[in-house]
C-alpha positions as a Python dict, from the first residue, in 0.01 Angstrom:
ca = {
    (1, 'X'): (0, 0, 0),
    (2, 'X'): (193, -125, 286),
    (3, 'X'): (123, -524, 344),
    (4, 'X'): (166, -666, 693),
    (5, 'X'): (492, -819, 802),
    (6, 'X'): (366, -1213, 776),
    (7, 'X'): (63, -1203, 530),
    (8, 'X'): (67, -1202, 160),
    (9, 'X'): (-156, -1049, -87),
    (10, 'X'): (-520, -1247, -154),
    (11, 'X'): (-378, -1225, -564),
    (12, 'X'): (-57, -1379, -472),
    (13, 'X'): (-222, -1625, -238),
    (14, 'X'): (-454, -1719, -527),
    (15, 'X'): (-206, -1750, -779),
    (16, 'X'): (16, -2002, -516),
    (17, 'X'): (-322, -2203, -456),
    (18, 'X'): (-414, -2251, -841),
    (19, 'X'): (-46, -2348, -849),
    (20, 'X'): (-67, -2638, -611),
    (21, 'X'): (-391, -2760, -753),
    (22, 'X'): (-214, -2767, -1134),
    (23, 'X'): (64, -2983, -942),
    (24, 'X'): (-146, -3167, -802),
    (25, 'X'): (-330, -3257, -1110),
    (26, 'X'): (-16, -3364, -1291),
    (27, 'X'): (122, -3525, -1034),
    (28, 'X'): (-234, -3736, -1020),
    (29, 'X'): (-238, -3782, -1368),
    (30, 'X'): (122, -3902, -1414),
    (31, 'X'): (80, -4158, -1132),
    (32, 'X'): (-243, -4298, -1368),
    (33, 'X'): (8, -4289, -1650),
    (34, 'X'): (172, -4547, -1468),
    (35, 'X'): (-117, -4761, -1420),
    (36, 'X'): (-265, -4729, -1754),
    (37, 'X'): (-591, -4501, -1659),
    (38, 'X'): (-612, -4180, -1679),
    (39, 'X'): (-865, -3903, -1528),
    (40, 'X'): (-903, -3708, -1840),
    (41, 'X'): (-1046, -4027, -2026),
    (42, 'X'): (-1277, -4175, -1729),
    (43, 'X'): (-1619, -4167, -1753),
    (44, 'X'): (-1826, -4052, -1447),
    (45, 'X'): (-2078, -4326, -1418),
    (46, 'X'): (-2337, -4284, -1099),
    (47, 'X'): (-2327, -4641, -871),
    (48, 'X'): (-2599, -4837, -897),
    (49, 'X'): (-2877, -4825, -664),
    (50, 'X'): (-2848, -5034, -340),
    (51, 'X'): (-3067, -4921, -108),
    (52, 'X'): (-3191, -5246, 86),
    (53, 'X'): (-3481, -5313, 350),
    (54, 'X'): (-3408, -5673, 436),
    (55, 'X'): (-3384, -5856, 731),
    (56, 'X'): (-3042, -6038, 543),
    (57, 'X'): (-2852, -5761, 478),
    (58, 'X'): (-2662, -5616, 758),
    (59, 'X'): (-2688, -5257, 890),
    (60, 'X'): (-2318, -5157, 785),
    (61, 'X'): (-2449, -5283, 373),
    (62, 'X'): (-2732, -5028, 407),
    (63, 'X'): (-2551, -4789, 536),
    (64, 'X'): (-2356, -4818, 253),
    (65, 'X'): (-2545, -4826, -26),
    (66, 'X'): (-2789, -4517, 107),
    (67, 'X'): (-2413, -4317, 95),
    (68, 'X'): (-2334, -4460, -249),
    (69, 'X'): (-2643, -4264, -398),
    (70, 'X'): (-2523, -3949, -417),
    (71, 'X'): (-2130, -4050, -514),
    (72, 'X'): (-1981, -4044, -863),
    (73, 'X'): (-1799, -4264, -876),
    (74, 'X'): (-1526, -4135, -1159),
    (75, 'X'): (-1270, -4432, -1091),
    (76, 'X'): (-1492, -4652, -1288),
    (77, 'X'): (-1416, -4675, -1647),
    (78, 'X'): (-1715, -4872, -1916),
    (79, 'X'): (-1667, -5198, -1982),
    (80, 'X'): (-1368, -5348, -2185),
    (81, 'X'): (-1249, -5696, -2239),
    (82, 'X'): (-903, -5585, -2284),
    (83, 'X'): (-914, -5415, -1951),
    (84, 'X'): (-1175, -5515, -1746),
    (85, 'X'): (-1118, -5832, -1505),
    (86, 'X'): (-1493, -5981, -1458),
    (87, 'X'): (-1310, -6223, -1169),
    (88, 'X'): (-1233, -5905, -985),
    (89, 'X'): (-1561, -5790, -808),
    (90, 'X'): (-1826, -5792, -514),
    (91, 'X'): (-2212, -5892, -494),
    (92, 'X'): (-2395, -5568, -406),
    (93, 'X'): (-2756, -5585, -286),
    (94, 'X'): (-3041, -5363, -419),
    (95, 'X'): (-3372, -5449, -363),
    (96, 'X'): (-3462, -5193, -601),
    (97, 'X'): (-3300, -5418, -910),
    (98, 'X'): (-3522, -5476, -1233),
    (99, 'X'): (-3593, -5845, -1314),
    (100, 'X'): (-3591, -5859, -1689),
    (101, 'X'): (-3838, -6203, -1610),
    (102, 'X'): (-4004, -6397, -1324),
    (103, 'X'): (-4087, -6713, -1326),
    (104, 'X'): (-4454, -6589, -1419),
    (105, 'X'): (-4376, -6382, -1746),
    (106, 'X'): (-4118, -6645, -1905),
    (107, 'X'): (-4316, -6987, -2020),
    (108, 'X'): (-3978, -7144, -2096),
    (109, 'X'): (-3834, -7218, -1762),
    (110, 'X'): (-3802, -7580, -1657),
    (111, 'X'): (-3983, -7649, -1346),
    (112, 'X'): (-3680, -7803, -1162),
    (113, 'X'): (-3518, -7415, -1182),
    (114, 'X'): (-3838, -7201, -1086),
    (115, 'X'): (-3754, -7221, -723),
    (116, 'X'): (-4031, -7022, -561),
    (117, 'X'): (-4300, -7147, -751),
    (118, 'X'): (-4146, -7484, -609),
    (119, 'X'): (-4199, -7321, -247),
    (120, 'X'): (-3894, -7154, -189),
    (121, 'X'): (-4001, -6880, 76),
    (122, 'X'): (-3702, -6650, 60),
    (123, 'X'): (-3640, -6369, -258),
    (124, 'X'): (-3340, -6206, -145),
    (125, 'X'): (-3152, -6441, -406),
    (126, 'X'): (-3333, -6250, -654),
    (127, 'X'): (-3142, -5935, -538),
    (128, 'X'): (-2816, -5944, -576),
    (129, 'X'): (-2575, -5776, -837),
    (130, 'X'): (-2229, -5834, -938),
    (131, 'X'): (-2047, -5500, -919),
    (132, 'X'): (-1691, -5473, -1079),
    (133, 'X'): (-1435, -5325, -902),
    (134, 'X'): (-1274, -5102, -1169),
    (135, 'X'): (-1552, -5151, -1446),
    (136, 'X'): (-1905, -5079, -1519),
    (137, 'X'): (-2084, -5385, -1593),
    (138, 'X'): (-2373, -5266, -1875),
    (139, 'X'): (-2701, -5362, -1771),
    (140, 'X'): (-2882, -5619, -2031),
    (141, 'X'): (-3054, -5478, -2305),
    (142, 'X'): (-3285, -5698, -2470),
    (143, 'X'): (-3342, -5484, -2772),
    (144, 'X'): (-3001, -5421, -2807),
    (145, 'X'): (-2914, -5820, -2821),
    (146, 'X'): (-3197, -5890, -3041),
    (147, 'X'): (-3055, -5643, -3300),
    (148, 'X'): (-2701, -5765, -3266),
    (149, 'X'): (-2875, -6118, -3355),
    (150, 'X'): (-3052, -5988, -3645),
    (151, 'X'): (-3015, -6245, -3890),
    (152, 'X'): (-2771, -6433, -3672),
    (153, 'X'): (-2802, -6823, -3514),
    (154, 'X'): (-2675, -6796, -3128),
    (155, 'X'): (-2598, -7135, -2993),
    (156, 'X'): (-2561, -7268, -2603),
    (157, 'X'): (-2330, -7623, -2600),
    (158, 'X'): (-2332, -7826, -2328),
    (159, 'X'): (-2464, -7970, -2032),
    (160, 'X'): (-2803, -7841, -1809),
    (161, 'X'): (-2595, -7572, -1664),
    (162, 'X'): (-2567, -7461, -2003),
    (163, 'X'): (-2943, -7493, -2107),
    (164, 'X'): (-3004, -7312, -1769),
    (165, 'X'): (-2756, -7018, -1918),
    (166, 'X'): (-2967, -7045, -2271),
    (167, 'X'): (-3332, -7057, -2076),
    (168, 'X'): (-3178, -6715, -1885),
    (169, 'X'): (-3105, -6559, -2190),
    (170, 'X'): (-3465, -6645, -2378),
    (171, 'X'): (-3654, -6513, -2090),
    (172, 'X'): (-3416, -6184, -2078),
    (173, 'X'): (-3542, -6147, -2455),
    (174, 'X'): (-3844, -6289, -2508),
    (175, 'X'): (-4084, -6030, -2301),
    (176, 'X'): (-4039, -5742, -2578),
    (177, 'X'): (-4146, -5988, -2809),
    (178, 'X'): (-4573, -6004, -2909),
    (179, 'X'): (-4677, -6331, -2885),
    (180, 'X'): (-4690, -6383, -3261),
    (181, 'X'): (-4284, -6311, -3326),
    (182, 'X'): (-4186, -6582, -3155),
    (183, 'X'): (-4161, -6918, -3119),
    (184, 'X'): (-4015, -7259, -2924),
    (185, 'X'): (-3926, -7595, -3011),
    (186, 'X'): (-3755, -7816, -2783),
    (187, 'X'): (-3627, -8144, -2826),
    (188, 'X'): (-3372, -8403, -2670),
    (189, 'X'): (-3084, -8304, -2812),
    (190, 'X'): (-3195, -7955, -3010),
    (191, 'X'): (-3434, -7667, -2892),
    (192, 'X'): (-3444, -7356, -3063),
    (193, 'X'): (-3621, -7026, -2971),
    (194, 'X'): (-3698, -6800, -3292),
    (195, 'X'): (-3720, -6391, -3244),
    (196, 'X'): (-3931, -6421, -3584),
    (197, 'X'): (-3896, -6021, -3641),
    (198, 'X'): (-3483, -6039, -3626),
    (199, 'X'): (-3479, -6334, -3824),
    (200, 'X'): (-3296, -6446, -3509),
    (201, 'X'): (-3287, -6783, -3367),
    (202, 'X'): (-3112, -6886, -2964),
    (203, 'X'): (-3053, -7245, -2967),
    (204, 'X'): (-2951, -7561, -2691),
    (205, 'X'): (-2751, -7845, -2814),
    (206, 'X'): (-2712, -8107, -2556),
    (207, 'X'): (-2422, -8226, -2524),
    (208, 'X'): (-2247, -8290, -2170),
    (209, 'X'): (-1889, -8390, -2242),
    (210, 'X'): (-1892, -8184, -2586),
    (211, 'X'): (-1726, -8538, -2695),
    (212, 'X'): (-1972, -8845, -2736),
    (213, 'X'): (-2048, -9061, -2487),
    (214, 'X'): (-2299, -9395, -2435),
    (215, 'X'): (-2539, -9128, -2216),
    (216, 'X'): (-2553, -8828, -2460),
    (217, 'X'): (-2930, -8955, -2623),
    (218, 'X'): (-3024, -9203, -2323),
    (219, 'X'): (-2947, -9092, -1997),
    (220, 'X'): (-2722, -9307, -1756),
    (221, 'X'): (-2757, -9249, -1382),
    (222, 'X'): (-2556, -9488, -1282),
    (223, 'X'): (-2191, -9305, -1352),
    (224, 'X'): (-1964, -9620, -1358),
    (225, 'X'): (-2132, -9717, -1680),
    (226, 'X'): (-2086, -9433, -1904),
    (227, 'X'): (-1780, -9452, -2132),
    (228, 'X'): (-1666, -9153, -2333),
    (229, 'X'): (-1511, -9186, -2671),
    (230, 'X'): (-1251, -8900, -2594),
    (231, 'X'): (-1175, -8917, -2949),
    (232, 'X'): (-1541, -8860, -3115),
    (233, 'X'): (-1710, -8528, -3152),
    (234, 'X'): (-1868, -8511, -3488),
    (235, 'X'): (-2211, -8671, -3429),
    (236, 'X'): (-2242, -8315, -3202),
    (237, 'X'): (-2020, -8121, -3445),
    (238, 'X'): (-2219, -8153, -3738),
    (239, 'X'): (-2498, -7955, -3556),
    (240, 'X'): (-2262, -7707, -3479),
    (241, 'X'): (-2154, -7528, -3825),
    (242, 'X'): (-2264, -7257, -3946),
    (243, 'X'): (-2358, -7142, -3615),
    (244, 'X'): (-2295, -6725, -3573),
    (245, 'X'): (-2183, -6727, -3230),
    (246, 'X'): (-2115, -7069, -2983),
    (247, 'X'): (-2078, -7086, -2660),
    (248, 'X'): (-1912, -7431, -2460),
    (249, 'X'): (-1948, -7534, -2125),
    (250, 'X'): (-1843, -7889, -2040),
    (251, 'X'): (-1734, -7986, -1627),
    (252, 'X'): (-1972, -8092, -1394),
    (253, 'X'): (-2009, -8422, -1578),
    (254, 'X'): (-1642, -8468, -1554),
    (255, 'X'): (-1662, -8443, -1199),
    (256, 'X'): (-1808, -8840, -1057),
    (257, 'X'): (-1531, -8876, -817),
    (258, 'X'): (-1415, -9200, -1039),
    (259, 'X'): (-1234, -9256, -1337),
    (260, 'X'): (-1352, -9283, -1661),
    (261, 'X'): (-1365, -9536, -1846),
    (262, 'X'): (-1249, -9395, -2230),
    (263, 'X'): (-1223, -9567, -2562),
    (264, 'X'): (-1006, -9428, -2875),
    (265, 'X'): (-1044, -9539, -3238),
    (266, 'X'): (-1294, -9770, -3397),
    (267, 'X'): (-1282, -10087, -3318),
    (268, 'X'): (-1523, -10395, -3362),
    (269, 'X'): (-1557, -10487, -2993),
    (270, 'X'): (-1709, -10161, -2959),
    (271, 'X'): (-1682, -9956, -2609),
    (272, 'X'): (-1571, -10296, -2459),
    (273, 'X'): (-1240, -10211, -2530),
    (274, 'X'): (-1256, -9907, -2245),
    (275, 'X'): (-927, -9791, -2075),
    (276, 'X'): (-1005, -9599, -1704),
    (277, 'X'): (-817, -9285, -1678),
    (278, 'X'): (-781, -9019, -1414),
    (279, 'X'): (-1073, -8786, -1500),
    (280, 'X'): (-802, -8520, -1519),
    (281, 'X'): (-707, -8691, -1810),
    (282, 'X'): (-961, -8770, -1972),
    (283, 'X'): (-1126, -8428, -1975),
    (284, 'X'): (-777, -8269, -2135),
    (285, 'X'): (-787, -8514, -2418),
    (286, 'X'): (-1179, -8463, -2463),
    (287, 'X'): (-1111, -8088, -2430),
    (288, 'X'): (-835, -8161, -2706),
    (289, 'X'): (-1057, -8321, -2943),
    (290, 'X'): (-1300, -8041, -2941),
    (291, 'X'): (-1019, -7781, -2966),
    (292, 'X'): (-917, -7991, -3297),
    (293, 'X'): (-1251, -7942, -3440),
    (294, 'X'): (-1281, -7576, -3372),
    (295, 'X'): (-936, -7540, -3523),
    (296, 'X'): (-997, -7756, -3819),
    (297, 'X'): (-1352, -7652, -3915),
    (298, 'X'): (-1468, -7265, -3753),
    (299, 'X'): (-1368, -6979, -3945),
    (300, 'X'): (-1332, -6683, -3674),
    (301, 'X'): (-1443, -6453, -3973),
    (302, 'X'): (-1793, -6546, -3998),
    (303, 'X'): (-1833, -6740, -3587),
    (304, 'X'): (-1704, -6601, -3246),
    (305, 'X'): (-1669, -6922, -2979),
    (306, 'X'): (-1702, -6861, -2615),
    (307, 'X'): (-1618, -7071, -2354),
    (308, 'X'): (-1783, -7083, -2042),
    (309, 'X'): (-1569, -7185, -1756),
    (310, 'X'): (-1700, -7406, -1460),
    (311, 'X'): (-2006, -7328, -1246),
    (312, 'X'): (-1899, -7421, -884),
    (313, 'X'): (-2086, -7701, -707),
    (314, 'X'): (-2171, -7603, -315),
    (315, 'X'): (-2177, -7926, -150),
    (316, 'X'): (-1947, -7841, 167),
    (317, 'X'): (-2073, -7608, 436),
    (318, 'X'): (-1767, -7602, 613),
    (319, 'X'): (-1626, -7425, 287),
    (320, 'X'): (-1807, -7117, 405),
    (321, 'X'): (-1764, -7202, 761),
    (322, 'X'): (-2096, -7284, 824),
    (323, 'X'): (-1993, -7605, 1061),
    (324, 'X'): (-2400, -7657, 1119),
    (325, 'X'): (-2480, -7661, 766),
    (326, 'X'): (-2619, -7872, 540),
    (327, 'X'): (-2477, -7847, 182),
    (328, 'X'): (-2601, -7504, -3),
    (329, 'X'): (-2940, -7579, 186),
    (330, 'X'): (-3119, -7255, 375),
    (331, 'X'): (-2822, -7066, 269),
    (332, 'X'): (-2981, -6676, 207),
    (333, 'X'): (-2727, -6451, 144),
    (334, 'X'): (-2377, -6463, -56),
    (335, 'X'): (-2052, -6563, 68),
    (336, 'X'): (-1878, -6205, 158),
    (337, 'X'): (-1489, -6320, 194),
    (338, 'X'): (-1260, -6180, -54),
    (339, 'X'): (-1138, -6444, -299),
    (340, 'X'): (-1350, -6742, -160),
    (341, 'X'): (-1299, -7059, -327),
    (342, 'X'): (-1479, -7362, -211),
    (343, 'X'): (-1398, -7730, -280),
    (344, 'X'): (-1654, -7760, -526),
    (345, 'X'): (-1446, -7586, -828),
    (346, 'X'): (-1120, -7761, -948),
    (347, 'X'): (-847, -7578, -985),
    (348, 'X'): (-707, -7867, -1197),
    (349, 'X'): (-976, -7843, -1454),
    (350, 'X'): (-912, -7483, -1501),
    (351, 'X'): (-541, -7517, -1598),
    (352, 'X'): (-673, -7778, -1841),
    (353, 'X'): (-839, -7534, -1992),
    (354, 'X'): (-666, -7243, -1996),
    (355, 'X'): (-390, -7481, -2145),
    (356, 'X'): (-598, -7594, -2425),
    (357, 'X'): (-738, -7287, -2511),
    (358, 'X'): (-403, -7078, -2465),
    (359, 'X'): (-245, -7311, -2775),
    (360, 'X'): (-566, -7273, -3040),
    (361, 'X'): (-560, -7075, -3356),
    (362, 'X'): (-913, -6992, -3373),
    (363, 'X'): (-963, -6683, -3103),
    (364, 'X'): (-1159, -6832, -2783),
    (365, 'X'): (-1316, -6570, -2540),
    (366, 'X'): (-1376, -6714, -2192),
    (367, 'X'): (-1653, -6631, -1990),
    (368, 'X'): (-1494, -6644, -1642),
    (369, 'X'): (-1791, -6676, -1402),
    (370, 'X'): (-1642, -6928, -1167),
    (371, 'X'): (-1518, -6677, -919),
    (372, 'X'): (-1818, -6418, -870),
    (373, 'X'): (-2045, -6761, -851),
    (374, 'X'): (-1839, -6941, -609),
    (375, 'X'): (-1945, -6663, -350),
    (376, 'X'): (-2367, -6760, -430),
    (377, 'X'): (-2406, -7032, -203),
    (378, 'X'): (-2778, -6918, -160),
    (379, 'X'): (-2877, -6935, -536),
    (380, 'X'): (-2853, -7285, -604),
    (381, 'X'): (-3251, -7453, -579),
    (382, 'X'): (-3150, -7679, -345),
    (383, 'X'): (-3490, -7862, -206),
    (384, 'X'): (-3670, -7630, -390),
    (385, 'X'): (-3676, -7853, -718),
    (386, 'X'): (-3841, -8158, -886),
    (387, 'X'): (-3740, -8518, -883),
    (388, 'X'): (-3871, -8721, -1230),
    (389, 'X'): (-4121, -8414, -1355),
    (390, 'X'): (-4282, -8426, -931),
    (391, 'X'): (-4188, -8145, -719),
    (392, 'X'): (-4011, -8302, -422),
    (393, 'X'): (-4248, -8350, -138),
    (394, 'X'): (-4232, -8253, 203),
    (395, 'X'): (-4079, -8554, 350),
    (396, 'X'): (-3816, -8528, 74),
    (397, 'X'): (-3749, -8196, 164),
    (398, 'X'): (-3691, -8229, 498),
    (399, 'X'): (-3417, -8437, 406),
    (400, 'X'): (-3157, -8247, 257),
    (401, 'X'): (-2883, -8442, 304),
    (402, 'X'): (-2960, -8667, 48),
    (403, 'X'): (-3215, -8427, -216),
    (404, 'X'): (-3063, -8045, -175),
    (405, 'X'): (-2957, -7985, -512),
    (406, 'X'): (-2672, -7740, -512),
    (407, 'X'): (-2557, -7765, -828),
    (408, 'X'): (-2841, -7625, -1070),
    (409, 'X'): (-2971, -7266, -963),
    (410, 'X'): (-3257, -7097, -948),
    (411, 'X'): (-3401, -6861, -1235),
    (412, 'X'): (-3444, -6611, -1218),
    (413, 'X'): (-3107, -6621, -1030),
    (414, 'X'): (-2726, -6661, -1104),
    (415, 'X'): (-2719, -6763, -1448),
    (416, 'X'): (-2869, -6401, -1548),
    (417, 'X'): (-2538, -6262, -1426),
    (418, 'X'): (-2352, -6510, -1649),
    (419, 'X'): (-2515, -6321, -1937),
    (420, 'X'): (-2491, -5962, -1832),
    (421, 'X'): (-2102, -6048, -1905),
    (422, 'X'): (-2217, -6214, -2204),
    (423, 'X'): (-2388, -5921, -2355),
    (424, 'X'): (-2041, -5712, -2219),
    (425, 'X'): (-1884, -5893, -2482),
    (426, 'X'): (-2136, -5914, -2752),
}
């Protein structure tokens, strides 16, 4: 048969298309090669659902998430803590997110973090999910963490950030339990939640420097009386061993805007003998001690340690640009700018303590969740708390100046997120 001048068989155009597209595919998959993923071992994971009806979120972010429905996302890989960077993300909105708890269903919240039974008349806090940029992050399983307990002591160290991470993490748990397989008991310095079933138990120990201090059992308000025995750590220690998994949080206590007054040794005038250091310095050398303890006395065999790295403080609303503002008060909706860090996390403290940590023998995984929470300036409870076991009144909260808390946050909230990564690396 005779072919026109100009035009090639359809079997010879077929055979030069399948060509291309076997090119192409090599070509693709030797320029993953060279950033360590390939195609052929992704997982095609759908994108979470983000379709949003609220008078917060912009028209371009529900425009996007009605388009993410139907993508698959296949440049997504599940979650690894060799390769996944938990720093490197964005807060999605999706009104159609499952709370694991409200402040209803969990009877262990603290009133000063159950913001909306404290009046807050906003939920879009509630909403919000941190979405990886390369990763998956796995949703929380309860039943899954329960089993991986089984038999197992979980402990949170630290200051009331930390006990809000460890109230999170009892409420995310407790609902599949009846009524009868579980228990609380809360104390000053020791509460413990038992999963009775799983022979399980998720324990608080307060303790706000890690190191002791003259306001770990009685607290001090006034900050330029505490002094910290940099050097001291057992008293806390000793409730520490034998513990399956720990994880540390120690900052915000750190952060008085004076120095500390430290003592070293054992002496017979007591704390008297109190040098003031640069709380730089003092926090590496308390960091130290309790890096010479975990060194000395875990055994990574039988206990994994976690540190928790700082929870930013939102105290500046010209951080965000929000010249008007008033500290993290009537804030609604995330921070959206790539990378924002505000004035409220130190930069110093972090080196401290990836210094520390970089130089122990006993493995330390961090829980980085300083970054995705520096962008939640509307999660903190801000007026929307208690003041001495009284919610604060109206007066009080019409002056936010001097009562917005924007430290602590809201549960459910923030500290939920903390441990979704948590149960990543579980």
């Amino acid at each position: 048969m005779k072919v026109p001048r100009g035009k090639l068989p359809l079997s010879v155009i077929a055979v030069l298309i399948s060509g291309f597209a076997l090119a192409g595919l090599i070509f693709t998959e030797d320029l993953r090669a060279l950033t360590g993923t390939s195609i052929l071992k992704l997982k095609a994971c759908c994108k979470q659902d983000e379709i949003v009806h609220s008078s917060n979120v912009t028209k371009e972010e529900r425009e996007k998430s009605v388009l993410g429905d139907d993508i698959i996302d296949e440049d997504k890989i599940s979650f690894h803590p060799g390769e996944c960077n938990a720093m490197n993300g964005k807060w999605v909105f999706n009104r159609d997110k499952d709370l694991l708890y409200t402040e209803q269903s969990c009877p262990y919240l603290d009133k000063q973090v159950a913001c909306m039974r404290n009046g807050r008349p906003d939920g879009d806090y509630l909403y919000w999910e941190w979405q990886l940029d390369d990763c998956i992050l796995p949703r929380f399983n309860p039943r899954i963490v329960l089993e991986k307990l089984r038999g197992k002591r979980l402990m949170f160290v630290g200051d009331s950030l930390q006990r809000e991470q460890w109230q999170s993490f009892v409420c995310m748990v407790e609902s599949i339990l009846p009524h009868e397989g579980k228990s609380m008991n809360r104390s000053r310095s020791l509460s413990v939640f038992t999963a009775k079933e799983y022979n399980a138990t998720i324990e608080f120990y307060w303790a706000p420097f890690l190191i002791q201090s003259n306001s770990d059992a009685h607290l001090i308000t006034n900050t330029s009386q505490r002094i910290l025995h940099v050097d001291s750590i057992t008293k806390h220690a000793q409730h520490w061993i034998g513990v399956d998994i720990l994880i540390f949080d120690t900052y915000v206590w750190w952060m008085s805007g004076q120095k500390i007054k430290s003592v070293w040794g054992s002496f017979a005038n007591g704390d008297e003998g109190f040098e003031e250091l640069d709380f730089v310095v003092a926090y590496r050398i308390g960091l130290k001690t309790w890096a010479n303890w975990i060194d000395s006395t875990i055994d990574p065999n039988s206990t994994r340690v976690f540190f928790t790295t700082m929870s930013p403080t939102h105290m500046r609303s010209k951080d965000w640009h929000n010249e008007k503002g008033i500290r993290c008060y009537n804030e609604t909706r995330p921070v959206m700018e790539r990378g924002y860090w505000g004035s409220g996390s130190d930069r110093r403290i972090m080196g401290v303590v990836t210094s520390v940590i970089g130089r122990m023998k006993v493995p330390v995984t961090f829980l980085n969740i300083t970054q995705l929470t520096e962008y939640r300036i509307d999660g903190h409870v801000s007026v929307h708390t208690e003041s001495k076991g009284k919610i604060l009144s109206d007066e009080k909260k019409g002056n936010p100046r001097v009562y917005a808390d924007c430290i602590h946050w809201c549960l459910p909230g923030v500290p939920d997120t903390w441990n979704q990564l948590l149960y990543a690396y579980l």
